[in-house]
C-alpha positions in Angstrom: 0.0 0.0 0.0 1.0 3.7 -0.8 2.3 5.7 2.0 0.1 8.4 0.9 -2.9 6.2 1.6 -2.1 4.8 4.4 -3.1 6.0 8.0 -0.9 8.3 10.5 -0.8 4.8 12.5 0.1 3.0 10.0 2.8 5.1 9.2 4.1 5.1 12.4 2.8 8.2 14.3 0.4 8.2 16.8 -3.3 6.7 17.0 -5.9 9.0 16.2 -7.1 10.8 19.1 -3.8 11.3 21.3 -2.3 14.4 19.1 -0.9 16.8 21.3 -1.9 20.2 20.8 0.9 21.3 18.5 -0.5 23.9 15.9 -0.7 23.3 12.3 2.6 22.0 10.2 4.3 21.3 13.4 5.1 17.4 14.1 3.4 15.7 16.8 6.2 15.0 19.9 6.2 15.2 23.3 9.5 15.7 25.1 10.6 12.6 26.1 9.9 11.3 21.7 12.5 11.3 19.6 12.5 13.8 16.7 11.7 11.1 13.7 15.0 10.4 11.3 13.7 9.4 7.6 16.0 6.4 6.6 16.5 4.2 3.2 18.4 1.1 1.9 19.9 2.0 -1.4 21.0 -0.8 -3.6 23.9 0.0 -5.5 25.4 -1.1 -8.5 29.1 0.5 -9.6 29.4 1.2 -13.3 31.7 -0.8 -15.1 35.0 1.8 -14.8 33.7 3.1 -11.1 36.3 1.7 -8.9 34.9 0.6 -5.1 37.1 2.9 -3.3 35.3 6.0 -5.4 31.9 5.0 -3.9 33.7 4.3 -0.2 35.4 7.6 -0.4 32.2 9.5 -1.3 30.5 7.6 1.7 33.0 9.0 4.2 31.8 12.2 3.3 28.5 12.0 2.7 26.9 12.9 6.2 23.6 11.0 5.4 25.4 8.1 5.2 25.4 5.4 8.3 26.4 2.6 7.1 27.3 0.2 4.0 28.0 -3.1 3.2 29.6 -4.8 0.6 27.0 -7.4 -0.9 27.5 -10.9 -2.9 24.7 -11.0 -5.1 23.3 -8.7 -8.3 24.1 -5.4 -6.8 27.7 -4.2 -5.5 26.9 -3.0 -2.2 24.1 -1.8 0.2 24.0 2.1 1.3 21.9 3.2 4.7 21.1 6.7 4.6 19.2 9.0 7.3 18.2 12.3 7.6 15.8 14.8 9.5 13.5 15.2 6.3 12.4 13.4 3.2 14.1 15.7 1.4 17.2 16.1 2.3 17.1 12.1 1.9 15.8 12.4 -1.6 18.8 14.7 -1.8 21.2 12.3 -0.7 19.7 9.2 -2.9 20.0 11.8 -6.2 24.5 12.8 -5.3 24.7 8.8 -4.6 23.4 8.4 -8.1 25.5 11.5 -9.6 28.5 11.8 -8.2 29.6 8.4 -7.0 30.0 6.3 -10.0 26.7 4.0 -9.7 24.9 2.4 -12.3 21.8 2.0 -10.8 20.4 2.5 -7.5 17.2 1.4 -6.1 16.1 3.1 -2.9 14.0 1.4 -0.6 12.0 4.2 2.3 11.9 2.6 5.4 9.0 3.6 7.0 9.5 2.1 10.8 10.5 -0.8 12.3 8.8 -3.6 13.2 8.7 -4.6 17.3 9.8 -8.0 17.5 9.5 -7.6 21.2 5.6 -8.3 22.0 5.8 -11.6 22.0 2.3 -13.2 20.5 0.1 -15.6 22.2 0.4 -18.6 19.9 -2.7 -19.5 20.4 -4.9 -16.4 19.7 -2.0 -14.1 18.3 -3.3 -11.3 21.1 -1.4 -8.5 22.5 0.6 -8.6 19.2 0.6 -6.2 16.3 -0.5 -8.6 13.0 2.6 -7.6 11.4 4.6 -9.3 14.5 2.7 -12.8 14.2 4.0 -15.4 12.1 2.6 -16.0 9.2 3.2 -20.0 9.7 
């Protein structure tokens, strides 16, 4: 499903009904919350004369990027970006695609976490978010 048509909850933020009174345009946190990072997985690819130590040098600069891995399958390596908005992360997804030598790169938006805490009741799947109980 779209982000765009899924709910605030869904998303991530809070149920409806417990908004603090923050005016309009301003995000929805209490003191103790942590102001929300915007984060992605970007599969890269290195063109065929892009050397690997042009795309780790351009990481080490890069202040969106967090972390990378070098992968072992149809891409070269996987990038994790975060920022404080969507588009500064945008941002960050477009210079990975211009400046450092990749063929392709496929972004994937995470949108939150999963809590693989709450353990489930494996009889009834209670006091578990469905997206926590196994599918088995």
């Amino acid at each position: 499903m779209s982000p765009w048509r899924m709910t605030r909850w869904e998303r991530g933020g809070s149920p409806a009904g417990t908004d603090t009174d923050n005016g309009p345009g301003e995000p929805a946190t209490s003191a103790e919350e942590p102001v929300r990072r915007h984060e992605a997985l970007v599969s890269v690819r290195l063109g065929p004369s892009a050397p690997g130590s042009h795309l780790v040098e351009y990481l080490r600069h890069e202040p969106c990027a967090v972390d990378a891995w070098w992968i072992a399958a149809d891409v070269d390596a996987v990038v994790r970006l975060s920022a404080d908005s969507m588009t500064m992360l945008h941002r960050a997804v477009a210079d990975l695609r211009r400046r450092a030598g990749v063929e392709v790169a496929v972004a994937n938006y995470i949108l939150r976490a999963l809590d693989l805490t709450t353990p489930a009741d494996p009889c009834t799947g209670k006091d578990a978010p469905a997206w926590a109980v196994s599918a088995a």
